[in-house]
C-alpha positions, 0 to 999 in steps of 0.5 A, a space after each residue: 159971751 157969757 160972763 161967767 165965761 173966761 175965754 171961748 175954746 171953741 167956737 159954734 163955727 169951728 164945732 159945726 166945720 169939724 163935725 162936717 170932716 168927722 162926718 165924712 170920716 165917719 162915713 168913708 171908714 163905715 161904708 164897707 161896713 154898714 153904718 154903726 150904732 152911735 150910743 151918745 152918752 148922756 147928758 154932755 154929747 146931746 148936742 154934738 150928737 145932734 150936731 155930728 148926726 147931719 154930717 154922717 151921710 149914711 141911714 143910722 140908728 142911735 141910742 142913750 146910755 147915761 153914764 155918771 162919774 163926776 161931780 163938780 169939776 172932779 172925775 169920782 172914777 167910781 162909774 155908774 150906769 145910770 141908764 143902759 141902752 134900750 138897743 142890743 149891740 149883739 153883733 153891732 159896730 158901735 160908734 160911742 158919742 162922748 163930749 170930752 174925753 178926760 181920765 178916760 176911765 168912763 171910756 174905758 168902762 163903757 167901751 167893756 160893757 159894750 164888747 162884754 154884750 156882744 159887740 162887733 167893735 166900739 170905736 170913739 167919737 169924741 168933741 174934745 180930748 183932754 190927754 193931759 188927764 189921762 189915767 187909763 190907756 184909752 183913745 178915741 179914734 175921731 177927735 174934734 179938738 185936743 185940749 189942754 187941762 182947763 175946767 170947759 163948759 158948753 156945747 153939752 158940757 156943764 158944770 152942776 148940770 148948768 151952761 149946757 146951752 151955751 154954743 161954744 165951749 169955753 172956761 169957765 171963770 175959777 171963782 165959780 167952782 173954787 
């Protein structure tokens, strides 16, 4: 363990067996549908993306957008794009892959843009849920792990854009960011 590390939330083990469910889930409620578009919303969902991606046993596509409203530990709630997708959603389901779901005001920005440009239907993807710090009404359908109110880093998570590599998600120690 790293030792900036308080406590490991969610191991490597326990990330790779639910991305299998979640893939499976995926897959049964996409098949009469044709596979969606996953749009991974970067930095944070690269590795679950990657990890997720082995498991959907369908032909998809996927795309980036980069999507900014953090800095440190706290949610600005003022949403940049800073990278829109390459790939039209005009008539497309869309699966958008997020590492946590926390204010849920991104989510909800995102899922908008989405339906704005056309979009069939956008559904959520999500390693973790933070309900606890929730400020908008928004949900993701498919859910790795619930959370409570605790400042998490790996598995795609960081903080200052550091401790992404880690392959678990853990917390990170209170003195390194008060």
């Amino acid at each position: 363990m790293h030792p900036l590390i308080k406590k490991v939330l969610v191991t490597e083990e326990e990330i790779i067996s639910r991305s299998k469910e979640l893939g499976k889930e995926i897959k049964k409620d996409y098949e009469n549908e044709g596979a969606p578009l996953l749009v991974a919303l970067l930095r944070g969902s690269v590795p679950f993306l990657a990890e997720l991606i082995k498991h959907i046993d369908m032909d998809i596509q996927y795309d980036f957008m980069d999507v900014s409203s953090y800095e440190g530990t706290e949610s600005l709630g003022d949403i940049r794009i800073l990278k829109d997708l390459d790939t039209s959603v005009k008539g497309l389901n869309i699966l958008l892959v997020e590492d946590i779901v926390d204010t849920g005001q991104t989510l909800r920005t995102v899922k908008n843009l989405l339906m704005s440009k056309g979009a069939k239907s956008v559904k959520v993807v999500t390693l973790l849920d933070k309900p606890s710090r929730r400020v908008v009404d928004v949900q993701a359908e498919y859910i790795g792990f619930e959370i409570e109110n605790e400042f998490v880093v790996g598995f795609g998570l960081d903080f200052n854009q550091l401790y992404r590599n880690l392959p678990y998600v853990g917390v990170l120690k209170d003195e390194c960011y008060k």
